[in-house]
NUMI-731810 format. One record per residue (C-alpha): residue number from 0; x, y, z; residue in three letters. Coordinates in Angstrom, 3 decimals. Layout:
N
+------+----------+----------+----------+-------+
: bake :     east :    north :       up : lumvo :
+------+----------+----------+----------+-------+
:  NUM :        X :        Y :        Z :   ALA :
...
+------+----------+----------+----------+-------+
//
This chain:
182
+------+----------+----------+----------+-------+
: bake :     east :    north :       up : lumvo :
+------+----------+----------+----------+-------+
:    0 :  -37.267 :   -1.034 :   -2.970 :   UNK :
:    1 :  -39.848 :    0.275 :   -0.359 :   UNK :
:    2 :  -43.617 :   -1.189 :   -0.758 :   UNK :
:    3 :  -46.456 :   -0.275 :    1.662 :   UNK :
:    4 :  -46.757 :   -2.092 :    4.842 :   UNK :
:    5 :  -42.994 :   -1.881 :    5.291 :   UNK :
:    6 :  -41.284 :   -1.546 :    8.435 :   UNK :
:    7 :  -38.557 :    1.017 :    8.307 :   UNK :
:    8 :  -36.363 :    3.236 :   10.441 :   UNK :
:    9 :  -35.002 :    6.971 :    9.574 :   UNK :
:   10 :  -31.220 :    6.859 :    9.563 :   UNK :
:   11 :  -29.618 :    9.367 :   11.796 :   UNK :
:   12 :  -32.976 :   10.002 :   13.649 :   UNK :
:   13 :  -34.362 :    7.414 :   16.111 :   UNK :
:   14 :  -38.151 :    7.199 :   14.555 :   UNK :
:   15 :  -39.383 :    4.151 :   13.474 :   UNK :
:   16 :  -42.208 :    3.296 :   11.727 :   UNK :
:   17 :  -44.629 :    1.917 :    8.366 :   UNK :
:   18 :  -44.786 :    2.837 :    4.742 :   UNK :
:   19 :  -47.880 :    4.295 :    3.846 :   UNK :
:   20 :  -46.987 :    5.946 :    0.408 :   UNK :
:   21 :  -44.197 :    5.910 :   -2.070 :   UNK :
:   22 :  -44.498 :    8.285 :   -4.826 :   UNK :
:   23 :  -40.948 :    8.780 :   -6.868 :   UNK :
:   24 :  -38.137 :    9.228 :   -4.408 :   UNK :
:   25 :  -40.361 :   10.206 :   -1.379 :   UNK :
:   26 :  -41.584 :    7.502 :    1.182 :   UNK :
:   27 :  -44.164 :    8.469 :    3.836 :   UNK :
:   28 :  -44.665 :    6.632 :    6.676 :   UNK :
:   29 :  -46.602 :    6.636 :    9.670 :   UNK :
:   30 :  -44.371 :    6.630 :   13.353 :   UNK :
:   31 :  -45.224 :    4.153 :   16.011 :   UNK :
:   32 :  -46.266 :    7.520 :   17.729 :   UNK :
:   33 :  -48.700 :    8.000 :   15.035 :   UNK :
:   34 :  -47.619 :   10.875 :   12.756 :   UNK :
:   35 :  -47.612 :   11.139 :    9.137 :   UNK :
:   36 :  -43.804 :   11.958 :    8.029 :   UNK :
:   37 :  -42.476 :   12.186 :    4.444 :   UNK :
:   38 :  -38.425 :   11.243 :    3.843 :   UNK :
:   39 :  -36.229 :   10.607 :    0.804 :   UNK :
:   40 :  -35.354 :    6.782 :   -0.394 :   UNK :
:   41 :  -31.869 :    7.647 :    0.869 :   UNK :
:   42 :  -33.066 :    8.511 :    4.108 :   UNK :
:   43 :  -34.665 :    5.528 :    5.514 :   UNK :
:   44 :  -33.534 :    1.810 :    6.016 :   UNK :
:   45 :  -36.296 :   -1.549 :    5.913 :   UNK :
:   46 :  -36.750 :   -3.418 :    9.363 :   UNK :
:   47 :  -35.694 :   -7.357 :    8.896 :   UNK :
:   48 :  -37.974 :   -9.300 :   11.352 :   UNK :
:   49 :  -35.803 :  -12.496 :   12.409 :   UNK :
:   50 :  -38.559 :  -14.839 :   11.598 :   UNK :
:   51 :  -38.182 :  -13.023 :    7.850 :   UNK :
:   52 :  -34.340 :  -12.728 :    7.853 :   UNK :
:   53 :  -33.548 :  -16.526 :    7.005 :   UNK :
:   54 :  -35.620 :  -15.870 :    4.427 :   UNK :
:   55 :  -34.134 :  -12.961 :    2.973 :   UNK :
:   56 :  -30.870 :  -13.983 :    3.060 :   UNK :
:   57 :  -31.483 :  -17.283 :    1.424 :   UNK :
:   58 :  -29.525 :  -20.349 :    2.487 :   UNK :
:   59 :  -26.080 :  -21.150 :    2.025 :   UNK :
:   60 :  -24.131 :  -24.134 :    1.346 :   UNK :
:   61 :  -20.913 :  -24.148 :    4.253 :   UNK :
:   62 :  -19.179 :  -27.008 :    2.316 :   UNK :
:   63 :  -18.904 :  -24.747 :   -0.522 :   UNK :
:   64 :  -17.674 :  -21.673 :    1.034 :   UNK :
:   65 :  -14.388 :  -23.530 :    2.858 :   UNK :
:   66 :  -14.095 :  -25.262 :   -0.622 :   UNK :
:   67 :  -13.738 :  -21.835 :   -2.416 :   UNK :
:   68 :  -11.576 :  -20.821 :    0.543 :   UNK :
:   69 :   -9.067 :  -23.454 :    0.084 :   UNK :
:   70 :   -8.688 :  -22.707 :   -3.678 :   UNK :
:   71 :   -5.565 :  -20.845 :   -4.099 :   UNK :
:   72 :   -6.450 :  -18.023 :   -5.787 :   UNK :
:   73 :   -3.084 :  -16.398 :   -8.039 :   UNK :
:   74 :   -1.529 :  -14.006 :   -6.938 :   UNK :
:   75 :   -1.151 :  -11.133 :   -9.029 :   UNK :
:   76 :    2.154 :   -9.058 :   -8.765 :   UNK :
:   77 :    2.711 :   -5.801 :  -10.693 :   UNK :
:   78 :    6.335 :   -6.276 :  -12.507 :   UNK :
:   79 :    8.625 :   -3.697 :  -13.248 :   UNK :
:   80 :    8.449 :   -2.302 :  -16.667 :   UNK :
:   81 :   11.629 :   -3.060 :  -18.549 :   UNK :
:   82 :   12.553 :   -1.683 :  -22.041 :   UNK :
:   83 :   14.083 :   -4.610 :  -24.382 :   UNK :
:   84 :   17.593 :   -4.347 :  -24.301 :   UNK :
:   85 :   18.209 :   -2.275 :  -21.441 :   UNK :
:   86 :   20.944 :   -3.338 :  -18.689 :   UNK :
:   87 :   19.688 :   -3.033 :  -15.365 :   UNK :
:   88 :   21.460 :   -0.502 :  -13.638 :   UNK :
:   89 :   24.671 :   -1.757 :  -11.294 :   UNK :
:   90 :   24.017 :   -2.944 :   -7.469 :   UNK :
:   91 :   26.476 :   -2.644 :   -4.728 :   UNK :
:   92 :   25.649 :   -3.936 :   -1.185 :   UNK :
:   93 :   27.013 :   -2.175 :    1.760 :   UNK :
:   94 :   26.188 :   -4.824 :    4.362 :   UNK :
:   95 :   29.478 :   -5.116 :    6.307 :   UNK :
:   96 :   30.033 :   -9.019 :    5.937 :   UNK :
:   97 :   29.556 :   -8.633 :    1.737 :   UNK :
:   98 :   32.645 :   -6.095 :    2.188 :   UNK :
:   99 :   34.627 :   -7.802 :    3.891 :   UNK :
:  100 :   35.584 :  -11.726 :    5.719 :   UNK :
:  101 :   35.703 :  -10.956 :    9.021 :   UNK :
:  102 :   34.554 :   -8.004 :   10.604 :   UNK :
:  103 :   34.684 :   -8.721 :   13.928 :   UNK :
:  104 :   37.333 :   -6.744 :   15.880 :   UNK :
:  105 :   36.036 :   -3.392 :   13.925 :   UNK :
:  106 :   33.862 :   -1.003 :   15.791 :   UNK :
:  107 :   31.200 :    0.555 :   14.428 :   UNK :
:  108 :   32.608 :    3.687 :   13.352 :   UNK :
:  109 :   35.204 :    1.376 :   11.359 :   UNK :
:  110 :   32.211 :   -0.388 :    9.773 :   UNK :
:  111 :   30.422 :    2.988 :    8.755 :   UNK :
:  112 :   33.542 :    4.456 :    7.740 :   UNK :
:  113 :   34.349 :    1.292 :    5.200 :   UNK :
:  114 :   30.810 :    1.369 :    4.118 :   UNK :
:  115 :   31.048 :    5.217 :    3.318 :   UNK :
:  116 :   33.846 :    5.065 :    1.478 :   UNK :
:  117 :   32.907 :    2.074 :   -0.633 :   UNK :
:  118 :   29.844 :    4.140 :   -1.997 :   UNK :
:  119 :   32.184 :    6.725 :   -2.281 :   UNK :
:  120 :   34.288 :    4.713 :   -4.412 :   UNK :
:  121 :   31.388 :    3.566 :   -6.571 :   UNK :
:  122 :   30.407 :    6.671 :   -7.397 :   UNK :
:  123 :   33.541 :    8.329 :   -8.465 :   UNK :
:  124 :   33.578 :    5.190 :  -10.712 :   UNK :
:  125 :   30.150 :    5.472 :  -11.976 :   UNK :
:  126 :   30.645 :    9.442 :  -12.850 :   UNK :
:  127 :   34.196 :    8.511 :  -14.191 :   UNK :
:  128 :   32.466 :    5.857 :  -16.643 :   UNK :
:  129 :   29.343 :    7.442 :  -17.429 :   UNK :
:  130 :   27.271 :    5.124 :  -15.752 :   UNK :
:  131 :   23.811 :    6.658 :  -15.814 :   UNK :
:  132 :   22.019 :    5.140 :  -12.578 :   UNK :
:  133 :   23.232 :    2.356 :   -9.616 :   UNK :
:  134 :   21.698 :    1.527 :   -6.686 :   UNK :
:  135 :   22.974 :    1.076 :   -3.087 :   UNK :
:  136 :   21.597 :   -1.769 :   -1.196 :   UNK :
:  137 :   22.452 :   -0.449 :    2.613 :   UNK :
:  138 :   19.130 :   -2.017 :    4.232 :   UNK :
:  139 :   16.568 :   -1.064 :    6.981 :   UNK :
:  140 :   18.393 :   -1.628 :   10.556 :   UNK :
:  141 :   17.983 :    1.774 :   12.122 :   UNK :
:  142 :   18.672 :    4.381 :    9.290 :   UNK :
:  143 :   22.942 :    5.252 :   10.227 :   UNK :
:  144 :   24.313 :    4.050 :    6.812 :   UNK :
:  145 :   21.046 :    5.416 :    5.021 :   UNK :
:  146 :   21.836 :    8.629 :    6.194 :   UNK :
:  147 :   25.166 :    8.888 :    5.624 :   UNK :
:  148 :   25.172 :    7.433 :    1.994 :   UNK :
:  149 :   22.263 :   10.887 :    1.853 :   UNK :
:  150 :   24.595 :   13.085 :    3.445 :   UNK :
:  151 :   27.710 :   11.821 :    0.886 :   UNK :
:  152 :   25.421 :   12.038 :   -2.354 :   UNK :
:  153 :   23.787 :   15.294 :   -1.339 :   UNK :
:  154 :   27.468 :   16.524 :   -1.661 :   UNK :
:  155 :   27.291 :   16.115 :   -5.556 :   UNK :
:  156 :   26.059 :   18.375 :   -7.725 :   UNK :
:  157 :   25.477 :   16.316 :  -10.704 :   UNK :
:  158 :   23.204 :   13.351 :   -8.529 :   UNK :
:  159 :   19.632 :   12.481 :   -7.778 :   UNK :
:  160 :   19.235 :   10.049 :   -5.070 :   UNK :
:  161 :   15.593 :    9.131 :   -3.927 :   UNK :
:  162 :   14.268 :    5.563 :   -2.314 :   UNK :
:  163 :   14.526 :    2.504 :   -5.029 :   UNK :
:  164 :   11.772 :   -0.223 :   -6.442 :   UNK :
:  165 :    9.899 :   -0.987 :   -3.312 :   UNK :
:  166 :    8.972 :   -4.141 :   -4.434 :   UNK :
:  167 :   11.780 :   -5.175 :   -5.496 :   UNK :
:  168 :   13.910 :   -4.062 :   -2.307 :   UNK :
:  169 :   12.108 :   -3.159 :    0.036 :   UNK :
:  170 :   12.851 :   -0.081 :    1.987 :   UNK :
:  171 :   16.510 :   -0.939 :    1.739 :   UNK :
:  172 :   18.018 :    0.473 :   -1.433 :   UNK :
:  173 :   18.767 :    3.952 :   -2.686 :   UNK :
:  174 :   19.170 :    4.452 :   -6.342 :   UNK :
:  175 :   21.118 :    6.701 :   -7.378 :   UNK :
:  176 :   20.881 :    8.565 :  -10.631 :   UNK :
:  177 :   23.950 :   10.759 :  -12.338 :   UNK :
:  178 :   23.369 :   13.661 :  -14.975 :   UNK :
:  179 :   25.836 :   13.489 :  -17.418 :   UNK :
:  180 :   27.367 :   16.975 :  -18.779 :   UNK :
:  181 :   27.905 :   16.712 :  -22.692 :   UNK :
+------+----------+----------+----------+-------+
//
């Protein structure tokens, strides 16, 4: 890596200077202020003079670097691991306007309250039929129906609740998972 006649520069030191020796890992080289120093191969970095950088580098071909920019490379997605034969677990969405047609002379405490008691009634329904896992779709907005579809599963003993598939929906969906007693 080093040879002698180098020009090189200690890192996190400002000396500068020439290879004069290498010998295994060690390097020692002479400062411009004339003394004799000895560092590790890690230790020291080789001085590119311009004239020598174009040569260093080697040329390069511009036409061919857009061309392998253009090429679209695939994308590569990792997919959710399904078992053969297993139903996907039930979705409800709690967006107002999937509840209902028109929603427009309800407040929003109306709106909540609907949206509360529709996971409410999915539940009950879920626990009543043995229904293992669903998922609530309630979306981002600003977090109200997220927490208080946590708040009304927290009041269950037999439920698990945490964030669902990410890549699948986002930070949007709970899923929701029910322990069945026997």
């Amino acid at each position: 890596m080093f040879s002698i006649g180098d020009q090189v520069s200690v890192l996190d030191e400002a000396i500068n200077g020439v290879v004069v020796s290498v010998k295994n890992n060690e390097i020692t080289i002479e400062t411009d202020e004339g003394f004799v120093m000895t560092y590790f191969v890690n230790q020291l970095i080789k001085n590119f003079k311009t004239s020598n950088l174009s040569k260093d580098i080697g040329s390069f071909n511009s036409d061919k670097i857009k061309q392998e920019k253009e090429i679209p490379k695939p994308r590569s997605f990792a997919k959710e691991v399904k078992v053969k034969g297993e139903i996907p677990p039930p979705e409800f969405d709690l967006h107002i306007e999937k509840l209902v047609k028109n929603f427009r002379g309800m407040s929003n405490h109306d709106i909540l309250t609907l949206q509360s008691e529709t996971a409410k009634r999915h539940v009950e329904f879920a626990i009543r039929n043995r229904i293992p896992k669903i998922v609530f779709i309630h979306g981002v907005g600003e977090g109200i129906l997220k927490a208080e579809l946590d708040f009304l599963l927290g009041r269950y003993d037999n439920i698990s609740f945490h964030d669902a598939n990410y890549q699948k929906y986002g930070l949007g969906a709970t899923e929701v998972y029910i322990r069945q007693n026997k």
